[in-house]
Backbone bond lengths (Angstrom), bond angles and torsions (degrees), N, CA, C in turn:
res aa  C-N    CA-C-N  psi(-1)  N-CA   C-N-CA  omega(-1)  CA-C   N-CA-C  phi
1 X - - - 1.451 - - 1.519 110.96 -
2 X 1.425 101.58 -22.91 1.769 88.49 -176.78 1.806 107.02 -115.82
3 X 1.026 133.06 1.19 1.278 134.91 144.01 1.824 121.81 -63.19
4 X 1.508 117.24 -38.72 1.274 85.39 -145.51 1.955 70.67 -131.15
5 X 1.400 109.05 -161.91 1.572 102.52 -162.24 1.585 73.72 -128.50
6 X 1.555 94.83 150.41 1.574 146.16 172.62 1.811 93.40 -19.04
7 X 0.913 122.79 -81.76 2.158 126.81 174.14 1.278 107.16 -39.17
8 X 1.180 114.62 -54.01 1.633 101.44 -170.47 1.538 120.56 -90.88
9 X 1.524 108.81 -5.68 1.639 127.18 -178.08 1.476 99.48 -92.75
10 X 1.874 126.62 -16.74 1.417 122.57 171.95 1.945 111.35 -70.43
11 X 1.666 106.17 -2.12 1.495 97.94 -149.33 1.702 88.29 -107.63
12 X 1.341 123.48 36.78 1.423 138.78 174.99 1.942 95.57 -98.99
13 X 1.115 116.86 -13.98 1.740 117.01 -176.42 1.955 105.87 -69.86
14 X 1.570 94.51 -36.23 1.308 113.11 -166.29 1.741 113.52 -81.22
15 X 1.352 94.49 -15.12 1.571 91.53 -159.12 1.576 103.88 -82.87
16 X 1.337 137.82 -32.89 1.541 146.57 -172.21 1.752 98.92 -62.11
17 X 1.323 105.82 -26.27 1.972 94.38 -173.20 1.897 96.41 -101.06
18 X 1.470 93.42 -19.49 1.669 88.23 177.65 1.022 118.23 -51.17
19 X 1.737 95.21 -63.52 1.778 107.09 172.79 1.760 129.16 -44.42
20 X 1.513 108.61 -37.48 1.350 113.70 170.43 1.332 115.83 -72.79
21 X 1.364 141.40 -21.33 1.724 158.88 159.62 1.893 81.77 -55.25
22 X 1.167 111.73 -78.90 1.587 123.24 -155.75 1.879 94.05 -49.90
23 X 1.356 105.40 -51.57 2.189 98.55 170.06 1.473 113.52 -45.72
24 X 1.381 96.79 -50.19 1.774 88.03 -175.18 1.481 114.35 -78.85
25 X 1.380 119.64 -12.38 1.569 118.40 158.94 1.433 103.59 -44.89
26 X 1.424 109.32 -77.20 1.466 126.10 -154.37 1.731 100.32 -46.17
27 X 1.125 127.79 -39.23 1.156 143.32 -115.29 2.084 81.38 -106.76
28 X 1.316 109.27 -43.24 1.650 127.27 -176.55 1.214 96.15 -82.90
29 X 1.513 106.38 -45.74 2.601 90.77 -177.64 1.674 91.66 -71.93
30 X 1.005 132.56 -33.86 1.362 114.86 -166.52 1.915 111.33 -68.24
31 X 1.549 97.66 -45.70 1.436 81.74 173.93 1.387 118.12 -87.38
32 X 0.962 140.21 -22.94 1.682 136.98 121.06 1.755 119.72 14.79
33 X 1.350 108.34 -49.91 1.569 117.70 -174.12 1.677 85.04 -77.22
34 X 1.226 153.05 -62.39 0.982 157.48 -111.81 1.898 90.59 -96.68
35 X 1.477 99.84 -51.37 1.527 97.37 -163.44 1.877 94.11 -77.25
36 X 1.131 136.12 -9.35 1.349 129.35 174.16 1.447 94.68 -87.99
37 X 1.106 147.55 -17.52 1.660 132.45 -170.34 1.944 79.97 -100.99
38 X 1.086 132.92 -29.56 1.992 100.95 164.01 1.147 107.74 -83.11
39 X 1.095 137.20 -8.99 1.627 143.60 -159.07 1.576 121.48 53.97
40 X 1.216 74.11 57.39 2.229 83.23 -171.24 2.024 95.93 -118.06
41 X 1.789 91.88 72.45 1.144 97.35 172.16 1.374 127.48 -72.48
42 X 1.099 103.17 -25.16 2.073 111.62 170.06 1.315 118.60 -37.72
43 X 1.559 120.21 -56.13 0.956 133.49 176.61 1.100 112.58 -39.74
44 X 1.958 129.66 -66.95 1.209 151.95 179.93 1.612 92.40 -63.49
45 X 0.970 158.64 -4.25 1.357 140.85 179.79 1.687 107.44 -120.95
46 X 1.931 94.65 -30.21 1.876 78.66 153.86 1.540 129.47 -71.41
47 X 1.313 93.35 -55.61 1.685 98.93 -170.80 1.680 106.22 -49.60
48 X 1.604 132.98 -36.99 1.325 132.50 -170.59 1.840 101.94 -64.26
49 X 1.512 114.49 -33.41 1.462 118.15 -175.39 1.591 103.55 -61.86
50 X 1.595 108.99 -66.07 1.175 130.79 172.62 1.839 115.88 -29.99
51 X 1.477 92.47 -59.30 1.416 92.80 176.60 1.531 126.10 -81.85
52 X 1.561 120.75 1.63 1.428 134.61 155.26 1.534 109.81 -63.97
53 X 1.270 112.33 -70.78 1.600 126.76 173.89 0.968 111.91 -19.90
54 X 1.652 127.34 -92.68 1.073 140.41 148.24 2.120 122.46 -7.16
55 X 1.142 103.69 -54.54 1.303 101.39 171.63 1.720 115.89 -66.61
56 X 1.454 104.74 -48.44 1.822 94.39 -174.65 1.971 95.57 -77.68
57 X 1.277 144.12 -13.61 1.165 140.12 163.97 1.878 119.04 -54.83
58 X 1.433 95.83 -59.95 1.417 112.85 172.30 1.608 99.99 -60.25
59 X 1.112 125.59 -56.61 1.463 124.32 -159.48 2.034 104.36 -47.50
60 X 1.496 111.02 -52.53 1.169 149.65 -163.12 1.614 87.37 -65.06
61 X 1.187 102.18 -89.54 1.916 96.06 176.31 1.709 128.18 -47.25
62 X 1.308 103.71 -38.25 1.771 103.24 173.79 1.501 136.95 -62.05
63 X 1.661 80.85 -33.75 1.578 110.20 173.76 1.213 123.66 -60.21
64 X 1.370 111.08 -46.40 1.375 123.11 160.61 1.641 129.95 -34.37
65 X 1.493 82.93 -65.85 1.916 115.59 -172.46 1.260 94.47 -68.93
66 X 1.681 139.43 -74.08 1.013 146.60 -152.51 1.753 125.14 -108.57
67 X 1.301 98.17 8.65 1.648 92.45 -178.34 1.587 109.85 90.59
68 X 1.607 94.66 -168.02 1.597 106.50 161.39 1.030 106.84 -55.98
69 X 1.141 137.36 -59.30 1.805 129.22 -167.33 1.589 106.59 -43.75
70 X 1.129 110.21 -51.14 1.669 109.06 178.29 1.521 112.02 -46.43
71 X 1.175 123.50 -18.91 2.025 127.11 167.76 1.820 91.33 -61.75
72 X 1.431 109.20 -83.18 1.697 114.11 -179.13 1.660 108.01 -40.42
73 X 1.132 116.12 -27.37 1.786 105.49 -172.33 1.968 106.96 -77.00
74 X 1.496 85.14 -28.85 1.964 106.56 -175.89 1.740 103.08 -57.05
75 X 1.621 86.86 -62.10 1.567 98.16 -168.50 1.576 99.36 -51.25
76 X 1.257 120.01 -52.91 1.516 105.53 -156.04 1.915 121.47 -92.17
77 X 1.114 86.52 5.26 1.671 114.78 155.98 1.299 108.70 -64.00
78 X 1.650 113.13 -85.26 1.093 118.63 -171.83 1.453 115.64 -46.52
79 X 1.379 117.03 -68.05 1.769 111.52 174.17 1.495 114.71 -43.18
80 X 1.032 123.11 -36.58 1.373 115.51 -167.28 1.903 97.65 -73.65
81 X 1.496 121.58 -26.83 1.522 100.11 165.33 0.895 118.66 -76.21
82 X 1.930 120.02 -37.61 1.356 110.72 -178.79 1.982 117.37 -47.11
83 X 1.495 110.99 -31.56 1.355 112.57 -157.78 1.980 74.31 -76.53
84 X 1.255 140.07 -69.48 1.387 130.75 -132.57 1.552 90.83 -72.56
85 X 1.874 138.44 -44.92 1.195 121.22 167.42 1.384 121.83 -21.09
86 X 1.742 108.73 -68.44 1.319 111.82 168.35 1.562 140.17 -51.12
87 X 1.116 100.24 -54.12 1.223 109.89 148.32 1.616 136.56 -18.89
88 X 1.038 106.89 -59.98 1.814 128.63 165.17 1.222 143.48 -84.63
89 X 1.245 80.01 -0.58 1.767 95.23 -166.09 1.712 76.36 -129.90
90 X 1.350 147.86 -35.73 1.091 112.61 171.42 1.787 118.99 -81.10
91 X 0.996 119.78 9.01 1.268 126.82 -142.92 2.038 87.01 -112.30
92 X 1.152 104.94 -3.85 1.275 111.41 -166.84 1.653 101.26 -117.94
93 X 1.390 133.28 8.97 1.150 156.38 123.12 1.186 128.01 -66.27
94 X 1.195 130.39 -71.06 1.588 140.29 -157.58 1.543 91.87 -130.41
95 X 1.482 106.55 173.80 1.420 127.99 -163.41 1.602 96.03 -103.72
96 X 1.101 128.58 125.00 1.273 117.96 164.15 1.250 130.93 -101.23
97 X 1.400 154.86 -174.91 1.164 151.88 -163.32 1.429 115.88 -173.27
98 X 1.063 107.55 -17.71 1.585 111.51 -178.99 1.535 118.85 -72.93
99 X 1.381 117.98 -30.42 1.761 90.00 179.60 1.190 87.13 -111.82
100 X 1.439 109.96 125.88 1.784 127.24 166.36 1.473 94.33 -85.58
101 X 1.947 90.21 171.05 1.371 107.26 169.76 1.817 112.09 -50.29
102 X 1.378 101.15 -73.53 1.616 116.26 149.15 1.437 105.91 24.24
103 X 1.834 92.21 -89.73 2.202 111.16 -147.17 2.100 82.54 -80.46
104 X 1.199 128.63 -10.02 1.419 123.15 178.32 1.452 106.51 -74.50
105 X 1.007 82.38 -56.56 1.919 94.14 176.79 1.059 120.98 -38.40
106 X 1.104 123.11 -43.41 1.967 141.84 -155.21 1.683 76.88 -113.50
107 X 1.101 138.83 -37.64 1.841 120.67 -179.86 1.471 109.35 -50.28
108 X 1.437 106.30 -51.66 1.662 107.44 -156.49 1.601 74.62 -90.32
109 X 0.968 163.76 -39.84 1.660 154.48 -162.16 1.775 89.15 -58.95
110 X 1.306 134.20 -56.74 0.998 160.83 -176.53 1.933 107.36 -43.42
111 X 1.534 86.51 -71.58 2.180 87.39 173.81 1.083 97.64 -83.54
112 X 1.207 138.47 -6.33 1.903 116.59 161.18 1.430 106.77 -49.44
113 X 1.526 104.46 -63.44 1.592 113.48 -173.51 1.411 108.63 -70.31
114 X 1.056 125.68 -42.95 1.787 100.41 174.02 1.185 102.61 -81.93
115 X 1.183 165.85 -176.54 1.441 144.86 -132.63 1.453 120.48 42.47
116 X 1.544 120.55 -67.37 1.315 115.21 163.71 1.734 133.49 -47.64
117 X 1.725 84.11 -51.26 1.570 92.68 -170.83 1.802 95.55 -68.59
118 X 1.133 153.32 -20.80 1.134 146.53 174.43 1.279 120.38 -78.83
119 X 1.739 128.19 -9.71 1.607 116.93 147.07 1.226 97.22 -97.56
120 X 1.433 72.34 171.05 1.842 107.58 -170.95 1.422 109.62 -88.88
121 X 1.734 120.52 68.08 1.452 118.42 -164.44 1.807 94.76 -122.55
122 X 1.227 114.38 160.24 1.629 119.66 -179.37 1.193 113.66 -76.87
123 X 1.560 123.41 -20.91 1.631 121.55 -166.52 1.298 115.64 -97.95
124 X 1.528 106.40 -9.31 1.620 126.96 170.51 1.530 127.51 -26.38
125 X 1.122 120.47 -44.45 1.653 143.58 -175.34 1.762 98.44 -95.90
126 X 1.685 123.11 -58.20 1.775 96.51 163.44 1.117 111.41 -33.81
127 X 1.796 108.59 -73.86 1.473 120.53 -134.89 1.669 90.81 -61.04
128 X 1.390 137.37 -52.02 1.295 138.57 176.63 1.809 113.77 -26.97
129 X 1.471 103.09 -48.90 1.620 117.04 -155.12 1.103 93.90 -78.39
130 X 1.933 129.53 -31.19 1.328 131.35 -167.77 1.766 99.16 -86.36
131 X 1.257 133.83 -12.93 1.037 144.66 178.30 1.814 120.53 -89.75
132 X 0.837 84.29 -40.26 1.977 100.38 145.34 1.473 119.00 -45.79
133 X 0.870 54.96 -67.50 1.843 71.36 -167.45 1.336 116.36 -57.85
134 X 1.052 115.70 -45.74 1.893 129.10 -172.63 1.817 74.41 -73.93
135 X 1.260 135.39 -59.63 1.409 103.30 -153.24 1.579 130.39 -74.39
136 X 1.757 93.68 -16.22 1.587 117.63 147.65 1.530 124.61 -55.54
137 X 1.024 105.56 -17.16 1.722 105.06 -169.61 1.949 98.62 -111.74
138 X 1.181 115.51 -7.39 1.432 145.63 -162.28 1.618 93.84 -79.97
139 X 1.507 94.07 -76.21 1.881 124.49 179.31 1.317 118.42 -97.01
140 X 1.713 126.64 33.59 0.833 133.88 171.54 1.796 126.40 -84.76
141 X 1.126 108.33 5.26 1.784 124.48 163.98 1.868 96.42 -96.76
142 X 1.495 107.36 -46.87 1.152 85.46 -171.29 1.700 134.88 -101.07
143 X 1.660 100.53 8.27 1.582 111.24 138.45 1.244 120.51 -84.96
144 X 1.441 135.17 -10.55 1.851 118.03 152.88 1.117 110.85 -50.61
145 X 1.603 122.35 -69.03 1.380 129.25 170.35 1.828 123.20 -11.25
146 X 1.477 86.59 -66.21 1.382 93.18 171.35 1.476 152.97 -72.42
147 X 1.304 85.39 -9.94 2.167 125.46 177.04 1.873 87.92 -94.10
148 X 1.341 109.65 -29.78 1.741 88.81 -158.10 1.875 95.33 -88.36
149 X 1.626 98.33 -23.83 1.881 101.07 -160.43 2.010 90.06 -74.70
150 X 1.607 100.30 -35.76 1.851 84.98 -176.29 1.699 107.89 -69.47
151 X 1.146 125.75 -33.74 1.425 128.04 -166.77 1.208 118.26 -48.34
152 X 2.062 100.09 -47.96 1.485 118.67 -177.33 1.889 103.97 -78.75
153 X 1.544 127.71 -26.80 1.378 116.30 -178.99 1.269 92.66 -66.73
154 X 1.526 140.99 -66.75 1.495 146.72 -130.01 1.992 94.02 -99.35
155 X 1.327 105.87 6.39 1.767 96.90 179.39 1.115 123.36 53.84
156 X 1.466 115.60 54.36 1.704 109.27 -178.53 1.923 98.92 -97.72
């Protein structure tokens, strides 16, 4: 509020579903690397079509219903099929291991809170803080781990 002026300090509503659009990016280039090391570029050139479509479709209908936010609701629609296309269709090749019950758990814990924090509701900042926390208590072996591996590099 005191850096930037009143219009461009409203565009903090948008940023919590951005960031969750921007996870399921990461989440599609990552398995993306996988389908270029078999060279099963089809896949990666369907699902990217698929997940264009879908984005200027969603964009077009949300926009309507929901405003600007309906752009952020588009984007993270669309990636989130592009990631499960990939997802399934690589998963029907190779064995995967990467999304546990676990990192699922803390996903949807995750678009609860960006979802939340992007209406304008009063319980937003609990329900957020209680969502913290569960994902702290979630990954709490594997932030010891990580408090114990810096302690022993830096010699505390």
């Amino acid at each position: 509020k005191l850096l930037f002026s009143k219009e461009y300090f409203m565009g903090w509503i948008y940023v919590p579903i951005l960031i969750l659009a921007s996870v399921f990016s990461n989440f599609s280039a990552y398995l993306a690397s996988f389908f270029r090391t078999i060279k099963s570029t089809k896949t990666l050139f369907k699902s990217t079509v698929i997940g264009a479509i879908l984005n200027i479709l969603f964009n077009v209908l949300l926009i309507v219903v929901f405003g600007p936010i309906g752009a952020a609701y588009a984007t993270v629609i669309s990636f989130f099929v592009v990631f499960l296309i990939r997802y399934f269709s690589l998963k029907k090749v190779i064995k995967l291991n990467c999304f546990t019950t676990k990192s699922i758990f803390v996903l949807i814990l995750i678009t609860i809170q960006s979802i939340l924090m992007s209406l304008n509701v009063s319980i937003k900042y609990i329900v957020s803080s209680i969502i913290i926390a569960s994902i702290i208590c979630v990954f709490v072996k594997e932030i010891k781990q990580v408090i114990l591996s810096i302690a022993q590099k830096s010699n505390l």
